[in-house]
VOGU-3710 file (C-alpha; in Angstrom, 3 decimals, decimal comma):
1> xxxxxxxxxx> 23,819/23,200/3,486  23,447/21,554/-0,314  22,038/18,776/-0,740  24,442/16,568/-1,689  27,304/17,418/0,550  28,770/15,173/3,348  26,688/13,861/6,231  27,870/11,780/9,386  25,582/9,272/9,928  24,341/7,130/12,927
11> xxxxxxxxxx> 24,718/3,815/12,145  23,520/0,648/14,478  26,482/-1,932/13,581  27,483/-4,873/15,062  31,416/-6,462/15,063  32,078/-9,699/12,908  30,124/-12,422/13,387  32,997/-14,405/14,193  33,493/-12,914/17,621  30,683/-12,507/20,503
21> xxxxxxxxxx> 28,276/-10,295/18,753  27,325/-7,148/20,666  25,131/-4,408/19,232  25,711/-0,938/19,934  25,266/2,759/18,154  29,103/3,684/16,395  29,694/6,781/14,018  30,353/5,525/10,634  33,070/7,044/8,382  32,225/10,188/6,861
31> xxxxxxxxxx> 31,001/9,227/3,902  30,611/10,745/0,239  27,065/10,467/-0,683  26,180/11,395/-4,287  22,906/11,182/-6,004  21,877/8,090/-7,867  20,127/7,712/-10,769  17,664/4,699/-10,486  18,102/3,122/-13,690  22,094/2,880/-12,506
41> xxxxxxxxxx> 20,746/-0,061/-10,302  17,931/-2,504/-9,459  16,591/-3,509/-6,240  18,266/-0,257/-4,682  16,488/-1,083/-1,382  18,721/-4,234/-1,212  21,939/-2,048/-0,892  24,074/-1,293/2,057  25,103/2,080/3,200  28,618/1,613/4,335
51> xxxxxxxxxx> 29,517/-1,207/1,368  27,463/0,653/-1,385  27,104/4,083/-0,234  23,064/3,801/-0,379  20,422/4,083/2,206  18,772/0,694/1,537  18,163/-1,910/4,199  21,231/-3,813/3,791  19,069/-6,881/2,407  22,393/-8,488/0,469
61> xxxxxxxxxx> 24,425/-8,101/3,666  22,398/-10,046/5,862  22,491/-12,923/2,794  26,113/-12,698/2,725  27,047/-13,030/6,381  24,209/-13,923/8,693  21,558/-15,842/6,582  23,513/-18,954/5,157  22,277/-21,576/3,337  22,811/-23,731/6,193
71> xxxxxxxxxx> 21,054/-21,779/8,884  17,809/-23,552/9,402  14,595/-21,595/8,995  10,597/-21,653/9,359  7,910/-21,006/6,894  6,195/-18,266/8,097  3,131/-17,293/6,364  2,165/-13,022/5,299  -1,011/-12,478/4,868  -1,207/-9,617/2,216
81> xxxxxxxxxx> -4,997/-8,245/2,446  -4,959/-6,145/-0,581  -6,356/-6,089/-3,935  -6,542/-9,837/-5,693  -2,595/-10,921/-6,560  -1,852/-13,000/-9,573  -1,129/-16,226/-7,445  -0,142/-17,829/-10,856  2,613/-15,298/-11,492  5,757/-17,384/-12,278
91> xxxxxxxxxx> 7,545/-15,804/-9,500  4,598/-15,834/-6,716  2,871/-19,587/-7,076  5,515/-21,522/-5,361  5,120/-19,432/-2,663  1,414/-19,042/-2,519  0,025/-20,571/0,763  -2,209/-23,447/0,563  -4,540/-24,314/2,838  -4,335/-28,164/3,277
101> xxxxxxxxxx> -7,451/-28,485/5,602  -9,286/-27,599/2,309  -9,914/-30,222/-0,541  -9,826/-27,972/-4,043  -12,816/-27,459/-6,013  -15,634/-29,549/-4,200  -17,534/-26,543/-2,926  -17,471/-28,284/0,493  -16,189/-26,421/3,493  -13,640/-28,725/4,445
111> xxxxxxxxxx> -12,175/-26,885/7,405  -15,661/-25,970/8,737  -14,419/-22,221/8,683  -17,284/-20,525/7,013  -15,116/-20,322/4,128  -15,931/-22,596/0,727  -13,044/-24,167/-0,969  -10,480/-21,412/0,156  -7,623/-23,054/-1,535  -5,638/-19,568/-1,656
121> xxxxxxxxxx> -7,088/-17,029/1,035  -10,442/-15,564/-0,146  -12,013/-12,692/-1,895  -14,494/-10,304/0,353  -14,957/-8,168/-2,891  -17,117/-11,193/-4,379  -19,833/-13,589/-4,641  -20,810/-17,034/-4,853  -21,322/-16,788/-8,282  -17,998/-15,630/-9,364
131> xxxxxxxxxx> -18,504/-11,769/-9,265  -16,366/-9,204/-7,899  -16,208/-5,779/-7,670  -13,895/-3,501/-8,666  -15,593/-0,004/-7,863  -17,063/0,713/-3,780  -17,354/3,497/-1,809  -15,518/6,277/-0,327  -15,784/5,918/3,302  -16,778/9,162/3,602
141> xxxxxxxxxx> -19,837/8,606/1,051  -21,063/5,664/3,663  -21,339/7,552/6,320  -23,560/10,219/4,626  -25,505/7,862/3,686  -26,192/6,874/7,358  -26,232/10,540/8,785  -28,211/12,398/6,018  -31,599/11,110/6,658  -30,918/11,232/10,440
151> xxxxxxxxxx> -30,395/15,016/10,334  -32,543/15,364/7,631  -35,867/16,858/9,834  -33,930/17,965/12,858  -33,416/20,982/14,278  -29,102/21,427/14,174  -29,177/24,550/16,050  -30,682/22,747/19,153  -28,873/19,217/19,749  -28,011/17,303/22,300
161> xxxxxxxxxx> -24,594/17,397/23,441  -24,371/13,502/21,531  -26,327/14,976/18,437  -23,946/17,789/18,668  -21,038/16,016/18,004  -22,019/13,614/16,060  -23,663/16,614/13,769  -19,933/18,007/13,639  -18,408/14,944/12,692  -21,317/14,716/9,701
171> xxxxxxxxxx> -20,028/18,426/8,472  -16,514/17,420/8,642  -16,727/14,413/6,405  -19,513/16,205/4,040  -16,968/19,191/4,013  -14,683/16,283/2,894  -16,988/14,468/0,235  -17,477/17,829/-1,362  -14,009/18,369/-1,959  -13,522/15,211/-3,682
181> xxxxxxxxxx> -16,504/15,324/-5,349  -15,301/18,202/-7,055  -11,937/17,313/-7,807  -13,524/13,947/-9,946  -16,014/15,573/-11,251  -13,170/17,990/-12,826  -12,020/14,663/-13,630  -14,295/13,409/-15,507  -14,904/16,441/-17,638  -11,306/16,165/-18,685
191> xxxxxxxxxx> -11,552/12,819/-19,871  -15,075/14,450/-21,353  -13,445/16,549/-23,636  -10,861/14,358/-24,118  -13,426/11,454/-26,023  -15,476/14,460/-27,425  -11,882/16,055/-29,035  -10,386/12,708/-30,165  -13,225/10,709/-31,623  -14,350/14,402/-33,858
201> xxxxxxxxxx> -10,783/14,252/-35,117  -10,888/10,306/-36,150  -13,920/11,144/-37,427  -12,809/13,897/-39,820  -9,515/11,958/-40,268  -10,527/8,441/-40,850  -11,655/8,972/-44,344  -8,338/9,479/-45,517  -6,810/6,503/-44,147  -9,215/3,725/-44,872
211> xxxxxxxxxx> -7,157/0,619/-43,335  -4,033/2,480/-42,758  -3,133/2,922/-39,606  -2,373/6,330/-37,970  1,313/7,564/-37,871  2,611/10,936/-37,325  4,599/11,330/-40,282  1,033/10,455/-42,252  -0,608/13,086/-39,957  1,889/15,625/-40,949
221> xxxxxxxxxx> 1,623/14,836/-44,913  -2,194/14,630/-44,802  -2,004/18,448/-42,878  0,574/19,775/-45,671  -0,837/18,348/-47,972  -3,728/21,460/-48,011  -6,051/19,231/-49,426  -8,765/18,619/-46,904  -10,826/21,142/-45,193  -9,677/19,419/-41,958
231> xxxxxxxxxx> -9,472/21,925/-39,388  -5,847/22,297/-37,802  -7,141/21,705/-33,890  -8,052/18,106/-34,934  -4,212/17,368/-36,470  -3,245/18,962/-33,720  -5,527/16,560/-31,317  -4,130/13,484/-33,232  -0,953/14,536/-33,435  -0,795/14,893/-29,565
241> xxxxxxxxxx> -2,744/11,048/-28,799  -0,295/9,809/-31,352  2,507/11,261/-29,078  1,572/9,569/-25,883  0,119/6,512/-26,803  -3,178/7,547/-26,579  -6,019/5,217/-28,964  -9,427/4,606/-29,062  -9,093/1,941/-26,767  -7,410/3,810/-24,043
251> xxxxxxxxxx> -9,853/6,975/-24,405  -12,827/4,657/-24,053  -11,195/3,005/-21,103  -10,453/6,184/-19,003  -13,621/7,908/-19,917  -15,609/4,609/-18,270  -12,955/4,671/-15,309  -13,701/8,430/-14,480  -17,159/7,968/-14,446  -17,146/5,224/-12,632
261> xxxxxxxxxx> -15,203/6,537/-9,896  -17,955/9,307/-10,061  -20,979/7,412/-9,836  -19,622/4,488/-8,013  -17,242/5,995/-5,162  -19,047/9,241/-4,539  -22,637/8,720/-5,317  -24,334/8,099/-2,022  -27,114/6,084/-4,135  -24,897/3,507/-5,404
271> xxxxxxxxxx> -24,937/0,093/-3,082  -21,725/-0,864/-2,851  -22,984/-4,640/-1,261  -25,004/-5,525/-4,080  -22,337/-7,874/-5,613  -21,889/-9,602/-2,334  -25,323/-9,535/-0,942  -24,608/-9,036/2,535  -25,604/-6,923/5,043  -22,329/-4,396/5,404
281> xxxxxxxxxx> -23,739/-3,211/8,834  -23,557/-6,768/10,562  -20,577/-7,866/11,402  -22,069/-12,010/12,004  -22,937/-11,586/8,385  -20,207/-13,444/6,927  -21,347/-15,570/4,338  -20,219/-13,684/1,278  -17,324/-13,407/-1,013  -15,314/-16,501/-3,270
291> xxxxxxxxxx> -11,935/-18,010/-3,285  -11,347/-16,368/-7,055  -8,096/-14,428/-6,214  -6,841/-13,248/-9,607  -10,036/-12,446/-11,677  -9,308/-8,501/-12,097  -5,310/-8,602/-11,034  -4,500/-6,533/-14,804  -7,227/-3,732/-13,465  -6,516/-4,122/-9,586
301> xxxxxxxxxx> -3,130/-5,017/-9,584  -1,344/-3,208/-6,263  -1,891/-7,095/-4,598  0,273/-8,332/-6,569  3,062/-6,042/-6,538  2,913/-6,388/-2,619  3,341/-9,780/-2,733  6,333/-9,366/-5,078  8,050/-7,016/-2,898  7,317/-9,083/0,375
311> xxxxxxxxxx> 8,456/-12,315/-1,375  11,496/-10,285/-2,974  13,064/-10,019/0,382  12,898/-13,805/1,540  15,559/-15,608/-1,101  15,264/-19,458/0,052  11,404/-19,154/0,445  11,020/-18,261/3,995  7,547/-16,683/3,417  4,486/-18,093/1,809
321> xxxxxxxxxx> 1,879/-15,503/0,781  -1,769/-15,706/2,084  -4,015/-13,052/-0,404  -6,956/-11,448/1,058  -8,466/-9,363/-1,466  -10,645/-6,485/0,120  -9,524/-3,543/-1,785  -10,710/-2,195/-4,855  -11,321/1,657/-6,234  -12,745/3,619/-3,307
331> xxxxxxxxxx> -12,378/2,878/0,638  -12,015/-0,895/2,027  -15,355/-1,911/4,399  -14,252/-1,460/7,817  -15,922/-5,026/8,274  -13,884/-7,181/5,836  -10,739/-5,301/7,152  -11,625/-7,151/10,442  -12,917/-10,208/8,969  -9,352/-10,622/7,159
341> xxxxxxxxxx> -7,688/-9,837/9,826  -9,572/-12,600/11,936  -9,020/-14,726/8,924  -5,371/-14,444/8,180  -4,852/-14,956/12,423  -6,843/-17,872/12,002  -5,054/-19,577/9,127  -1,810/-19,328/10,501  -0,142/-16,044/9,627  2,661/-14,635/11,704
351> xxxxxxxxxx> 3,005/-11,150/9,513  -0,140/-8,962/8,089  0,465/-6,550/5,059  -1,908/-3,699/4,814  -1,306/-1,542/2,318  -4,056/0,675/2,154  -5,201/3,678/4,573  -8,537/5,798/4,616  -9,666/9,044/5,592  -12,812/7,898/7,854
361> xxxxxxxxxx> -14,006/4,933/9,786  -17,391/3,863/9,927  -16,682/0,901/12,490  -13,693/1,568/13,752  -14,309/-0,561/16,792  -14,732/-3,723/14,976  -11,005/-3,431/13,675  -9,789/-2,400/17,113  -11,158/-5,466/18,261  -9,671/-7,630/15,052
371> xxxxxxxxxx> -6,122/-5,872/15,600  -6,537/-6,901/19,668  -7,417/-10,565/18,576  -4,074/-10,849/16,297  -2,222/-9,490/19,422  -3,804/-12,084/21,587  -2,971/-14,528/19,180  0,882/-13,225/18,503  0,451/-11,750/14,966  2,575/-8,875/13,940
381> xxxxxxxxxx> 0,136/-6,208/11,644  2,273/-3,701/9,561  0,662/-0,962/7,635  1,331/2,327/5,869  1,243/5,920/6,909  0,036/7,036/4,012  0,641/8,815/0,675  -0,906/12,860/1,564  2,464/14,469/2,759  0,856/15,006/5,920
391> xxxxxxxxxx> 1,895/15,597/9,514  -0,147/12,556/11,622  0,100/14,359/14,702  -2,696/16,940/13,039  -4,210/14,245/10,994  -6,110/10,933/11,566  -6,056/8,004/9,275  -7,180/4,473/9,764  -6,396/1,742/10,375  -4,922/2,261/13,083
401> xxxxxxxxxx> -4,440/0,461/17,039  -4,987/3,505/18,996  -8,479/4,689/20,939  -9,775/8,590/20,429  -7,663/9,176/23,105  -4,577/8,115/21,874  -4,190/4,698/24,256  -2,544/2,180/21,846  -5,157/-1,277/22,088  -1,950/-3,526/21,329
411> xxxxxxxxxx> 1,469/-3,803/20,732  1,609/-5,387/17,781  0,691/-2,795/15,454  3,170/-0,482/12,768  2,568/2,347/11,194  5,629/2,580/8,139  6,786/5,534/5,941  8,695/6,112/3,176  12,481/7,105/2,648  13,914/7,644/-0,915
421> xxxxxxxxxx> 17,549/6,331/-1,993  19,539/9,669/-1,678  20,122/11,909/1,103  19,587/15,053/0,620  15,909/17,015/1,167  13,618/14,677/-0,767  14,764/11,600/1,889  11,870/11,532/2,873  9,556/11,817/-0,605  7,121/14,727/-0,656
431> xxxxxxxxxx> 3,958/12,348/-0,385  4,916/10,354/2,356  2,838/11,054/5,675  4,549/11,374/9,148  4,935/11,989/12,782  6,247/11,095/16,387  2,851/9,714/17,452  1,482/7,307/14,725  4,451/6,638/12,316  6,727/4,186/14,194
441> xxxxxxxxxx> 9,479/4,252/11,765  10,142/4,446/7,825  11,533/2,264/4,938  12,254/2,452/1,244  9,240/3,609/-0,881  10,402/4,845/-4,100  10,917/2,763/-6,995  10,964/-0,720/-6,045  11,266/-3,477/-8,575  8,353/-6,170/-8,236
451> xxxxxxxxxx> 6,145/-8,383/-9,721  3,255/-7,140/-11,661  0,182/-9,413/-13,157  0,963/-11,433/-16,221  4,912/-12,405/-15,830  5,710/-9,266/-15,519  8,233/-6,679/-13,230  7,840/-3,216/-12,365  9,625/-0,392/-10,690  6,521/0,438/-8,474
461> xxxxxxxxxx> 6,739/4,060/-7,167  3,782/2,749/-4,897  5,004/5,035/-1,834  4,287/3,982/1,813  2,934/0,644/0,480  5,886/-0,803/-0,749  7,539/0,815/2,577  5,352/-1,190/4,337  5,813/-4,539/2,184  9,543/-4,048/2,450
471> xxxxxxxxxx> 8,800/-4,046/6,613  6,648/-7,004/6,266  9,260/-9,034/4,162  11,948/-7,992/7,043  9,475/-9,166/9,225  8,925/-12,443/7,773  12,632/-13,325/7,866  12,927/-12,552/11,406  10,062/-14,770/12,507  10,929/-17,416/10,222
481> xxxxxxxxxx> 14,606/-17,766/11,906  13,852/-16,677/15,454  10,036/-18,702/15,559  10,668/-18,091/19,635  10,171/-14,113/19,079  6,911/-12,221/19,818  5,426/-10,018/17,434  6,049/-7,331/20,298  9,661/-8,313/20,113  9,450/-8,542/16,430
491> xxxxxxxxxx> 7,707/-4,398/16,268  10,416/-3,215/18,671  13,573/-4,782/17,157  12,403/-3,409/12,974  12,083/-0,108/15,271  14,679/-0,121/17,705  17,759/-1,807/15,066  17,040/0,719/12,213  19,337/3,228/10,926  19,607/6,957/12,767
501> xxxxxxxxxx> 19,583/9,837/10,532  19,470/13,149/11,358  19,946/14,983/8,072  17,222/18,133/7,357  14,758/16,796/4,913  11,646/18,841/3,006  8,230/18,621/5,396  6,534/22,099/3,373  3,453/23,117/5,304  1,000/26,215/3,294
511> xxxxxxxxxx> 2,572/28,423/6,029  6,137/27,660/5,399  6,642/26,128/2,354  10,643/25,814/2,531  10,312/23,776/6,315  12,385/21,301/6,652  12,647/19,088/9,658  15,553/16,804/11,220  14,556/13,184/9,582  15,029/11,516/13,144
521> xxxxxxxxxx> 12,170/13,390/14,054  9,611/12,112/11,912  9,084/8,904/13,115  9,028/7,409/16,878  12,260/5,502/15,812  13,898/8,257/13,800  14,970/5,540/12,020  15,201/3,734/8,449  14,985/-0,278/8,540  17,260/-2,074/8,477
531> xxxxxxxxxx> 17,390/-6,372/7,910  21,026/-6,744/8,840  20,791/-5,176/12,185  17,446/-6,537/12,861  18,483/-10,130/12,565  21,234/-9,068/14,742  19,202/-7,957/17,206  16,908/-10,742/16,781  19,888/-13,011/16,940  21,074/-11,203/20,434
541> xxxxxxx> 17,528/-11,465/22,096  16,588/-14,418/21,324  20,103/-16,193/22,792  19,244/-14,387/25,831  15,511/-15,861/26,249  17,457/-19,409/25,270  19,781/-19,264/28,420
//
């Protein structure tokens, strides 16, 4: 079957709201589906698939005919633990929390939460003295840096059974760290040769150009010109940089960026901590970190998209954002994903936004227990599956609420992947991770238009993250007009009230590179959000706990 031929689809729909609303699964009309072209439309994930004929999550519907402006709502506070976010962005400050226990500036701790002056959230990447960093650790580089020296002098063909495995996990994630290891280091010998290549042509170049700046029609008349002895690789160098935008500037900039992420996520040496002078082993060592949210948000600036998308979905400023900047280039510390957590859960938040995922986990166990104390205290947590194209059913990644054994620690955990905006093969995008066990359901990925640092907008093609920013905004709403719903209730009805489809899209394996797999059975849900029928579901349940 093409592509782009009919499909009947499985829609959850609900009658007018005028009458008794009841909410069961209908066929919808056969409908027409052709491809879109992104720049046709903005804010694609808004749309409706019966009134626009696109998969979105019928955002402007639930505006139009459930969300008036007279329906009363609450403020209910996301907690976006991220990179730092441009809280001064002119679409993000109004709806930056603020944490009125807290008297700005005084470098008192107000609030008595360990926490000085945290006007705005905080920053775990930091220190008292205004730094932050922007380069850590792969996960996987920690952990050899534990494990090396342990089974440095012993004998690995005669362990204990613990030893044993243990000694199996350490080959697994050095198998791993190799790997990557070589695929930067290829890296940075591109970006090498690229500084070595463009600053010899400037060099021979320059001389004719004096304070004239570099075009390519002067390029082309200095090389027909026949009269240099220039030779024709470097025109051909220039001419190419010229072509894509590429300066001095930007080659010094990448060159410093690959080696960095050489030296500084890969190189067991390098001490990660030394900015925040803590010890990263002890989780009572809290004391660390600053309230400086937007110091690097032009170098680190996924926070601040996130917030745009979440705050994108809430148009009369349901949702306040609460940063918590833990993620930079390389792996987030295990312990400041559990001390945000414990922080957002303690400040009020109803929704967490996670939009990052790792390979290993050195401390798992101290997140379990932070994603147990947001259940206890009714906090929904909404994360990605991740951006590898893999099947989670063969594949870990963390964070995630579930023991080696698969028991789930909570119920108020979700996993989120991505779905495109046409139906046909690539529904699901080629880098989106799945699977029945883990991924609980998905939601648009591709293209989203958001805020970006510096007043500016984007079309982020951030994957599974915005997927999981777009749940988290959905999420928002619901607990902001139905305050009386658990984040249990909350998880089930974003899974339960999605949309069913059950069109083949691509899910390649090395084996069978032309598999494709029935999209409803990707996910537990098999489903696509959906804010319309979620707030009518939320609507319908929480009547029934009212009577």
């Amino acid at each position: 079957m093409k592509d782009n031929l009919v499909f009947v689809l499985i829609l959850i729909i609900s009658v007018s709201c005028k009458t008794k609303q009841t909410f069961e699964p209908v066929h919808s009309p056969v409908i027409n589906i052709q491809e879109i072209k992104l720049d046709d439309f903005k804010n694609w994930h808004f749309k409706d698939l019966q009134l626009d004929t696109v998969p979105g999550i019928s955002l402007n519907r639930a505006y139009d005919s459930l969300l008036t402006k007279d329906r009363k709502d609450h403020k209910t506070i996301v907690a976006v633990i991220d990179n730092e976010t441009d809280i001064n962005h002119k679409d993000l400050a109004h709806q930056i929390w603020v944490n009125k226990k807290e008297i700005a500036d005084n470098q008192i701790d107000d609030d008595n939460n360990g926490y000085v002056d945290d006007i705005h959230g905080w920053n775990f990447l930091g220190n008292a003295q205004g730094e932050n960093n922007k380069y850590v650790n792969f996960e996987s580089t920690r952990i050899l840096r534990k494990l090396t020296p342990y089974f440095k002098d012993k004998d690995t063909t005669n362990l204990n059974p613990n030893d044993a495995k243990l000694f199996s996990y350490y080959q697994k994630v050095k198998k791993r760290h190799e790997v990557r290891l070589k695929y930067f280091l290829a890296e940075k010998d591109n970006y090498d040769r690229l500084y070595d290549f463009y600053f010899a042509a400037v060099k021979e170049i320059a001389p004719y150009f004096k304070n004239r700046p570099y075009t390519l029609e002067a390029i082309d008349s200095l090389k027909q010109s026949k009269s240099t002895n220039i030779d024709d690789f470097h025109f051909l160098v220039m001419t190419d940089c010229l072509k894509n935008n590429i300066d001095d500037s930007l080659v010094l900039k990448e060159k410093k960026h690959a080696t960095n992420m050489v030296e500084k996520l890969l190189v067991i040496e390098y001490n990660d901590r030394e900015i925040q002078g803590d010890n990263p082993d002890d989780i009572t060592d809290t004391i660390y970190g600053n309230n400086l949210m937007s110091n690097n948000v032009e170098f680190l600036n996924h926070g601040t998209k996130m917030s745009g998308i979440i705050t994108g979905i809430s148009r009369n400023n349901e949702v306040e954002i609460m940063p918590l900047a833990i993620s930079a280039y390389g792996d987030e510390h295990d312990k400041d994903i559990a001390l945000s957590i414990r922080y957002a859960v303690d400040n009020g938040a109803k929704v967490i936004n996670m939009s990052f995922w790792k390979e290993f986990s050195l401390y798992e166990n101290w997140v379990l227990d932070a994603i147990k104390y947001a259940d206890q205290n009714d906090v929904l947590i909404i994360s990605i599956a991740g951006n590898d194209g893999l099947n989670l059913n063969q594949n870990v990644k963390y964070p995630n609420d579930k023991l080696t054994d698969g028991t789930e620690v909570s119920d108020n955990f979700i996993l989120v992947g991505a779905s495109n905006h046409n139906l046909n093969k690539g529904f699901v995008p080629g880098y989106s991770n799945y699977g029945t066990i883990d991924v609980d359901l998905f939601a648009p990925g591709n293209e989203i238009y958001t805020t970006s640092p510096n007043n500016t907008y984007v079309n982020n093609s951030g994957g599974t993250s915005s997927s999981a920013a777009v749940t988290s905004g959905v999420a928002a709403l619901i607990r902001s007009y139905y305050p009386d719903l658990t984040a249990s209730e909350v998880k089930h009805i974003l899974m339960d009230s999605g949309v069913e489809y059950t069109l083949e899209v691509a899910t390649p394996t090395e084996e069978d590179p032309e598999k494709t797999t029935p999209f409803n059975q990707l996910s537990k849900s098999g489903k696509v959000l959906n804010a319309y029928n979620a707030l009518l579901m939320a609507e319908r349940i929480s009547k029934g706990k009212r009577k």
